[in-house]
N, C-alpha and C positions, 0 to 999 in steps of 0.2 A: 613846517615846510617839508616838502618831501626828498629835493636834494638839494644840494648849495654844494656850488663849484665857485671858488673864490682863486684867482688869478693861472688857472689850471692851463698848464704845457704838457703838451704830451704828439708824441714822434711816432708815426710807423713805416718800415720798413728804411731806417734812417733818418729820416726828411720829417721836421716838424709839421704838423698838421693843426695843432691849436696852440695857437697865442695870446696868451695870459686873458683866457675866457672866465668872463664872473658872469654866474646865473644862479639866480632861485626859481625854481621848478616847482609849482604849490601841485598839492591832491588834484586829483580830476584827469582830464586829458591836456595834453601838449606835443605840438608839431615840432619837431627840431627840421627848419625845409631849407634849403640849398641846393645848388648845381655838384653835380660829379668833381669831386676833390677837395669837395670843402669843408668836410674832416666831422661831418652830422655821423656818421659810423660810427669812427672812434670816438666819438663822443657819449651817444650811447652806451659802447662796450666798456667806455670807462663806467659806469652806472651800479652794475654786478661783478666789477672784479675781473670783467676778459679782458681788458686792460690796464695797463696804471700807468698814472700820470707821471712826467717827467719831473714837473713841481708842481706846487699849486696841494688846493685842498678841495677832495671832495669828500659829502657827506650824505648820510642820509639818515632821515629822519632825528636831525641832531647829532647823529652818531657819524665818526669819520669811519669809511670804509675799511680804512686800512685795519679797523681795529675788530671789527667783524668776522664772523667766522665766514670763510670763503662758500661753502656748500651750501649754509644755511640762509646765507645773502639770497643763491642762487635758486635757492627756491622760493624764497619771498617776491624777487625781484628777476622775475625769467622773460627772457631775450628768446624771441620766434625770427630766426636768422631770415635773410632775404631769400637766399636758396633752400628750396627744402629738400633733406637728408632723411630720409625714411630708413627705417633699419627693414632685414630681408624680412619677412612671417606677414604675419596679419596687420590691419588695421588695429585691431585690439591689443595684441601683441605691441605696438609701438605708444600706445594711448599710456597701457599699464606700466612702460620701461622705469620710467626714474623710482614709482611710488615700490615697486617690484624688489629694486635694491634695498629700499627699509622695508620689506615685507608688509608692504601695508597695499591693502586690493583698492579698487575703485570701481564706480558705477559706469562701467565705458560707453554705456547706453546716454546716461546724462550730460557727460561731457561731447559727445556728439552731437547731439541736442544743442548745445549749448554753441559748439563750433560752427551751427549749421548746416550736418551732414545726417542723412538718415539713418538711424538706428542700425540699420541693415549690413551698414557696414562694416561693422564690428569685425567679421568673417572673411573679407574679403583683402585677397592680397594686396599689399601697399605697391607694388609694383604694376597693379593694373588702373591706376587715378590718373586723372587729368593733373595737369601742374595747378589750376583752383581748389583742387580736396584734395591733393597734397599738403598745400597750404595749411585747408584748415585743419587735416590731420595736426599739422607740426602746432596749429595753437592750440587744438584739442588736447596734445600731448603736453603743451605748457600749462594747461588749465590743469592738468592734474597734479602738477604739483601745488595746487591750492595756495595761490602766489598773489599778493596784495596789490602788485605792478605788474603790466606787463609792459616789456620793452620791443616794439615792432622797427626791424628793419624793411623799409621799402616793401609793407607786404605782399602790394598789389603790382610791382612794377613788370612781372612776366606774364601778366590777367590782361586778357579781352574786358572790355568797357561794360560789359551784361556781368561777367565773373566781379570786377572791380567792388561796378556797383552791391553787389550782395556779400562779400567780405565787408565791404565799407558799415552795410547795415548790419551784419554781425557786430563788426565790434561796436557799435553802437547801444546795440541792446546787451550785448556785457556791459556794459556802462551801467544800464537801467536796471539790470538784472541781480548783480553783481556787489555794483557801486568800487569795481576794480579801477582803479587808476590805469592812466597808459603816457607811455612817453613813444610819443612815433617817428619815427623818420624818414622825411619823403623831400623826392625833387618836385614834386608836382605841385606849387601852391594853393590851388586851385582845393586840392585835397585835403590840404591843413587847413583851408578856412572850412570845408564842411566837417569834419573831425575833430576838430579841436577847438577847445577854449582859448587857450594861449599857443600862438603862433610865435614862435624863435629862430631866426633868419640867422644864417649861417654866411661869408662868403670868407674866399680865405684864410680861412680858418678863426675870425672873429666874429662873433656875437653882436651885430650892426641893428637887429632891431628886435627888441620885446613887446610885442600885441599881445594886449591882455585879453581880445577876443571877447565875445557876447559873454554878458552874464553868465555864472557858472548853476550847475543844477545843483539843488540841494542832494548827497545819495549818501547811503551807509557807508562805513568802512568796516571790512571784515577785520576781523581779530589779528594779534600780530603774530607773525609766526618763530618759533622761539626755536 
């Protein structure tokens, strides 16, 4: 199984937001979908460690979080926030950040490729994109840390319905590509039924319904990262 949240509480900003949620989240894709407040974030950020829960037990891959090395979680398991954060320089500049601190280079060309962004823009300052190649810069730049999950906050929810659409079919062919798992998180239902296999309904702050969604696809799993 790829996480298990077994009676999990957890609070932000004071105010509890999830009560005593239990979930198995298997490989593949998964919608976490709800309306504004109904604690699908924090639930997420609990996943990699931006969070921790009040009680309760979360895991992954058999393993409790808590006993995980934080950094190394977060590179297995990277979170492409709803807002994207571009650092000042280049496109390439922001692609290469994380792998840059372990001195280890990457292909910036492939991973754009990979993001849906052309090649070209390796060079060009991150401060001249639209908020959709923003976007995919920020999963370009989580794709390079060569991460087994990725975690999407709401990625399309600042995209025009033509931008939407073609993020939607990015991460889809990382899917096919890949064989990357995703856990997403959207208000939009509609988006979790084309997205995902298993659809998981949030409303204040409880876990009210598990759709195990169409048939899942057979795909690789990449190696795990140690």
């Amino acid at each position: 199984m790829l996480f298990e949240l077994e009676r999990v509480r957890a609070s932000r900003g004071g105010a509890e937001v999830l009560h005593d949620v239990s979930l198995a989240l298997p490989e593949g894709s998964t919608c976490i979908a709800g309306s504004s407040g109904s604690g699908k974030s924090t639930l997420l950020r609990l996943l990699n460690r931006l969070a921790e829960p009040d009680s309760g037990r979360v895991a992954y891959r058999g393993r409790e979080l808590a006993s995980l090395e934080v950094l190394a979680l977060r590179r297995e398991v990277a979170l492409v926030p709803q807002l994207p954060a571009l650092l000042p320089g280049t496109i390439a500049d922001n692609v290469g950040f994380g792998p840059g601190l372990v001195d280890r280079d990457v292909e910036v060309a492939v991973l754009l490729d990979l993001a849906g962004l052309p090649t070209a823009f390796a060079e060009r300052d991150a401060d001249r994109l639209s908020t959709g190649e923003q976007q995919r810069v920020m999963l370009a730049r989580a794709l390079a840390l060569e991460p087994r999950v990725l975690l999407l906050d709401e990625p399309t929810s600042a995209l025009d319905e033509r931008t939407r659409d073609h993020v939607e079919e990015t991460l889809k062919e990382l899917r096919r590509r890949l064989g990357i798992s995703l856990v997403l998180v959207t208000h939009d239902f509609a988006q979790a039924e084309r997205l995902a296999e298993r659809v998981v309904r949030l409303e204040g702050g409880r876990a009210i319904v598990a759709d195990p969604g169409p048939e899942r696809t057979s795909v690789s799993t990449p190696p795990a990262v140690r």
